[in-house]
N, C-alpha and C positions, 0 to 999 in steps of 0.2 A: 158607292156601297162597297164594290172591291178594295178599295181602300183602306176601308175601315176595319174590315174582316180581316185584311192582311196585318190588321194588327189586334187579333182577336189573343194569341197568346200572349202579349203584353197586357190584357187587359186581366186574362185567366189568372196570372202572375200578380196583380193588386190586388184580387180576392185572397191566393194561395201563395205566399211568398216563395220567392226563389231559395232552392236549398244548397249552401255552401256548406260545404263540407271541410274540416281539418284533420289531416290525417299525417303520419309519419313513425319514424321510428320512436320509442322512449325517450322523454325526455329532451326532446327538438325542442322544448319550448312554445306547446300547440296551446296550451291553457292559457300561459304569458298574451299570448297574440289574440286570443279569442279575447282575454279581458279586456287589452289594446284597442281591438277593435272598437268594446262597445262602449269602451272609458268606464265601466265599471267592474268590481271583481263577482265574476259568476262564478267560473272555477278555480278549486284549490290547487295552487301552485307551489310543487316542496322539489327540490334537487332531486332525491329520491326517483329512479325513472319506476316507471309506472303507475303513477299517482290517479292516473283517471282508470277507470276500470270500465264504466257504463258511459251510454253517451250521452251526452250533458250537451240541453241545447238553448239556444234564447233567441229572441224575436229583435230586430234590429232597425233603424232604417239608416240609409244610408243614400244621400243627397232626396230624398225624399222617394224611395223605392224599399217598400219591405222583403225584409233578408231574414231567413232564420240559418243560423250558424250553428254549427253541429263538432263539439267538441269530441272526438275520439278516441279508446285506447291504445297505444302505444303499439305498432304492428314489429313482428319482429318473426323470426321463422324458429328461433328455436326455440319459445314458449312452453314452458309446462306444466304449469298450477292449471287448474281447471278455470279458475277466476281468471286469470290473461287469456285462457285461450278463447272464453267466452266472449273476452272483452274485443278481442281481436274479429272474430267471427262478426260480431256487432258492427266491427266498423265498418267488415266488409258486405255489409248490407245496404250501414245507409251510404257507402261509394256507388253501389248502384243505383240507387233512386237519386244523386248529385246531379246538380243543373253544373255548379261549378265545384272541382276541386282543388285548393289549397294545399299544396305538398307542402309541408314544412321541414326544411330541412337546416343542422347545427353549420352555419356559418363554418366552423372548426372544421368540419367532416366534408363538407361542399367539394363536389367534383363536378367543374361545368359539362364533360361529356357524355357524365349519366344521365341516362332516362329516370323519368322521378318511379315510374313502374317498372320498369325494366324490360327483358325482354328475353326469349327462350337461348338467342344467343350471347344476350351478357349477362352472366352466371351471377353476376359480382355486380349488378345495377340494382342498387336499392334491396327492398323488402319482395320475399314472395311474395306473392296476393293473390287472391282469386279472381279465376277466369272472371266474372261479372262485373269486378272493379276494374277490367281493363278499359271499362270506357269505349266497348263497341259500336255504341251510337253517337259518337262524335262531342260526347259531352265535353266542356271544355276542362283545361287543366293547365294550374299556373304553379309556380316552383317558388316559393317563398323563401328564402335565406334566412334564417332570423339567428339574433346574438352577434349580431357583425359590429358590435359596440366590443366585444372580448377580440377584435382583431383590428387594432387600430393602426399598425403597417402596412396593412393589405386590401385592398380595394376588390368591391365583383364586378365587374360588368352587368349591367341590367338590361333588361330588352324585353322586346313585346311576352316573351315567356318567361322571367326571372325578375322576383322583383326583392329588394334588400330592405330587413327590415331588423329592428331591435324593441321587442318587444319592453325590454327596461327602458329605454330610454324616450321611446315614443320614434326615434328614426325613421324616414322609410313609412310609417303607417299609412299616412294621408296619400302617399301615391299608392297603397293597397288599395285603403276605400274608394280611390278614383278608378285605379283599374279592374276590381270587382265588376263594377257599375260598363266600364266599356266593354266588359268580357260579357256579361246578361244583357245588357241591352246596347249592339253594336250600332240600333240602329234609331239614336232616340227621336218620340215624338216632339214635332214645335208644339209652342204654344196656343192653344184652340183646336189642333189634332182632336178628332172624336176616336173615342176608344171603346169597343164594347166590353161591358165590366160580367156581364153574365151571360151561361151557355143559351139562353132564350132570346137573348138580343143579337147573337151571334147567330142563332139559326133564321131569323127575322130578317138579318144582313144578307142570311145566303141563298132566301127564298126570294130576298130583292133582285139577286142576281142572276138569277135561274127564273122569274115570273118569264109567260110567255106573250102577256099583255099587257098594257098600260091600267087595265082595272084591277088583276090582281098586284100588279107592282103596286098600286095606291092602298090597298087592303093593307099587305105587307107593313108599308111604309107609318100606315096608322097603326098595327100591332107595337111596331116597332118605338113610335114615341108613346105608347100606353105601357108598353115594359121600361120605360126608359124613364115615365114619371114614376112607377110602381116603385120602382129601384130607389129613388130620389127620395119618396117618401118614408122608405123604409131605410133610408140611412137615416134619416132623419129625426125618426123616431128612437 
């Protein structure tokens, strides 16, 4: 039953998909790769920087894990229309509620010693941001390169934090979608792994493991596969 529970957030995460986030300065190319991502175009993608204003998001799956992707406005410190700086504010919202974030950053611009958020001592790393989007809870965060098809002399290094991509040309993408998937779930189940899919079968697992007898363990044990067909029938329907 420990077990099982121990993978009670994976199963919360089948109900409520994992939220990835794309974020970056104007015109990094975050729309290109969101559409990349899901092989269809969702957002309007013009040269033009700041073409996304609102956040624009869509539901995904990816190797069979659902993902909702969260396209962003363009973060940038010196913003002044009312409508960027809305959009901006926006993003730094849904950065805090992000399981994963997506820096995307212009291939052109790339400097491997920035921080993708930067930090109070480098003045000159990336976009201001708000305190909330720093990712005090250890959410994780990956550094996307993309347009590395407009730099065809120069090569990035890639590694567990940096990954290269070209939103034109498809480059680069499929080792996204693979490393999404190792960044949210480092830890995947095999096959036959029981997973509880609802907060009622999760608390049923932790009343198995806390029972202080073999009667009420068996009690438990039997809520637990009466919410477990309940669930079965109602997916079914």
């Amino acid at each position: 039953a420990r077990e099982i529970l121990a993978r009670g957030e994976l199963g919360r995460h089948l109900q409520q998909p994992w939220r990835v986030v794309l974020a970056g300065r104007p015109n990094v190319g975050k729309s290109s790769l969101i559409n990349a991502l899901l092989g269809y175009r969702r957002s309007i993608t013009m040269d033009q920087p700041g073409t996304t204003r609102d956040v624009l998001e869509a539901r995904t799956m990816i190797d069979g894990w659902p993902i909702r992707l969260s396209d962003t406005a363009g973060i940038r410190g010196d913003a002044e229309s009312p409508i960027e700086v809305a959009g901006i504010a926006a993003a730094g919202r849904e950065l805090a509620e992000a399981d994963l974030v997506l820096w995307v950053e212009d291939a052109t611009d790339f400097t491997a010693s920035v921080s993708p958020l930067g930090t109070p001592s480098e003045p000159s790393a990336g976009v201001p941001m708000a305190d909330s989007a720093r990712r005090p809870d250890g959410s994780a965060e990956l550094r996307v390169i993309n347009k590395i098809d407009q730099l065809p002399q120069r090569e990035i290094a890639e590694s567990a934090a940096v990954i290269a991509t070209s939103a034109a040309t498809g480059q680069g993408i499929e080792s996204l979608r693979r490393r999404i998937v190792e960044i949210l779930i480092p830890d995947l189940p095999q096959p036959g792994d029981a997973v509880p899919l609802t907060p009622r079968q999760e608390a049923c697992l932790r009343q198995i493991t806390e029972a202080k007898d073999a009667e009420s363990c068996q009690q438990w044990i039997w809520q637990l596969g009466y919410e477990a067909d309940q669930n079965a029938a109602a997916t079914a329907t």
